[in-house]
N, C-alpha and C positions, 0 to 999 in steps of 0.2 A: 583477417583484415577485411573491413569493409569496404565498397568499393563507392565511388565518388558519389556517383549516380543514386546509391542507396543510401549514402549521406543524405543525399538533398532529401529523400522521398523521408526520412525519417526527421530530418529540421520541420520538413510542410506539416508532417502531420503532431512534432510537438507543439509546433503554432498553433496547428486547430485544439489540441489536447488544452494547451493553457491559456487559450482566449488571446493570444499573442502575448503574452507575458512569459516569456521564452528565456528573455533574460534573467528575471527572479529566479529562475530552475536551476538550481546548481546538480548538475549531472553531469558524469564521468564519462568517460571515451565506450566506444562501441555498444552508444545506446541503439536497441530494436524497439520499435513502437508502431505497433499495427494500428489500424483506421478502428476510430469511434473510441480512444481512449480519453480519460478527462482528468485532468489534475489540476485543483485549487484547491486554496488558492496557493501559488506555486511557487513564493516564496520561504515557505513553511517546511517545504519539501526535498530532500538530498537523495541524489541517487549514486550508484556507487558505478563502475566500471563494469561493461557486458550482461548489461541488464534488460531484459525480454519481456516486453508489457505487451499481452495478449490481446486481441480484440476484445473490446468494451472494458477493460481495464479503469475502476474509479479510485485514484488517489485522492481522498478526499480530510480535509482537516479545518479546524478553529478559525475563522477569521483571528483570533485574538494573538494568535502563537505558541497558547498554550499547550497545545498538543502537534510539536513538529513530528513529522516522519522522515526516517532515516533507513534508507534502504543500502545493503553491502553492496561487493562485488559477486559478480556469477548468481544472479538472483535469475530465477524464470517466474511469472505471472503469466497461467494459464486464461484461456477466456473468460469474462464477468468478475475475474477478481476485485474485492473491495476492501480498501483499507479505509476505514471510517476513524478518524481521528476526533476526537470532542465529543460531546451530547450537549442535552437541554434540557435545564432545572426542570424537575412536575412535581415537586413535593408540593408546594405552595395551590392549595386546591380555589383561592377564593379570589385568584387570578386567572386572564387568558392564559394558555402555555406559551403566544408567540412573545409576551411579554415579560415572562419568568429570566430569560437570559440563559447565562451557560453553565449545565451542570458540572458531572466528573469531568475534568480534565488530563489529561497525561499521553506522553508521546510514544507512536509504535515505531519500535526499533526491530528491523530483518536483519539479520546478521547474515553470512560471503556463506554460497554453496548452498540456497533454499530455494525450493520447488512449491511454488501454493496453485494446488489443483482446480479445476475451472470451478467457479462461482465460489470458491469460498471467499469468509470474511473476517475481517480481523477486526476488532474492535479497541477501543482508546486503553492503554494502559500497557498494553502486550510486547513481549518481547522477544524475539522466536532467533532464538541462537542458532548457530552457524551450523550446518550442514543436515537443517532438518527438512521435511517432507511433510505437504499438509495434502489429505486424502480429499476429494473434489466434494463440495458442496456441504465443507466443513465450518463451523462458526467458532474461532478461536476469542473466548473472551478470559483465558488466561494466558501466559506467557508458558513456553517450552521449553525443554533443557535441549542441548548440545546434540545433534545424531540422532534423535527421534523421529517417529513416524509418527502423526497422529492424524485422525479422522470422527467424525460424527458431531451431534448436536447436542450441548458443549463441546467442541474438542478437546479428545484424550489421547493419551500417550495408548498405542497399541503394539509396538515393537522399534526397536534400537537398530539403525544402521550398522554393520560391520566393518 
């Protein structure tokens, strides 16, 4: 049980986290959220019950909604975690990139009982089922099965939880 007092300190600082757009945030009971975390934009975004966002935590997605993020319950976010939802078209060579628009799209879904280790990142598409382990300063640009442990640059499966 959280206590009052750490309610308010964690509303203050999802206000700073969402540019005051605190409302759009649909998030579950006994959120923790340390200072210099940032989520937009924060309609996009669910979070699930007892969920632990690290300092500098970046939930980051689509302006468009293409790419919502859905986070379980009992999720922990180590420091620098980034969940980067969308990209930006660059095929098109004989334009600016800021005017190319939006590339791959697709939403990262965390499933209840996941650990993602400081600075790792997760990228658009990924889906990281329930009770896995990401190893710190890991780049998940595919989805993980159930119970896994994975670390390095791709991230890969390196052992199965018990």
């Amino acid at each position: 049980m959280i206590s009052s007092s750490k309610r308010l300190l964690n509303f203050i600082r999802l206000l700073i986290a969402t540019k005051g757009r605190v409302r759009a945030l649909n998030f579950g009971s006994e959120l923790i959220c340390a200072f210099g975390v940032k989520i937009y934009p924060s309609k996009y975004i669910t979070l699930g019950k007892r969920v632990f966002l690290g300092r500098g935590v970046v939930l980051s997605t689509s302006q468009s909604g293409l790419s919502p993020i859905k986070i379980g319950n009992d999720v922990m976010f180590a420091q620098d975690v980034m969940l980067i939802g969308g990209n930006h078209a660059i095929q098109a060579s004989d334009k600016p990139m800021n005017e190319l628009g939006e590339g791959k799209q697709g939403s990262i879904v965390i499933g209840n009982n996941v650990w993602l280790g400081a600075r790792s990142i997760v990228l658009t598409g990924v889906t990281i089922e329930d009770g896995v382990v990401v190893g710190a300063g890991s780049v998940v640009t595919k989805s993980l099965p159930a119970n896994s442990i994975a670390a390095g640059n791709p991230a890969k499966v390196i052992s199965l939880r018990k």
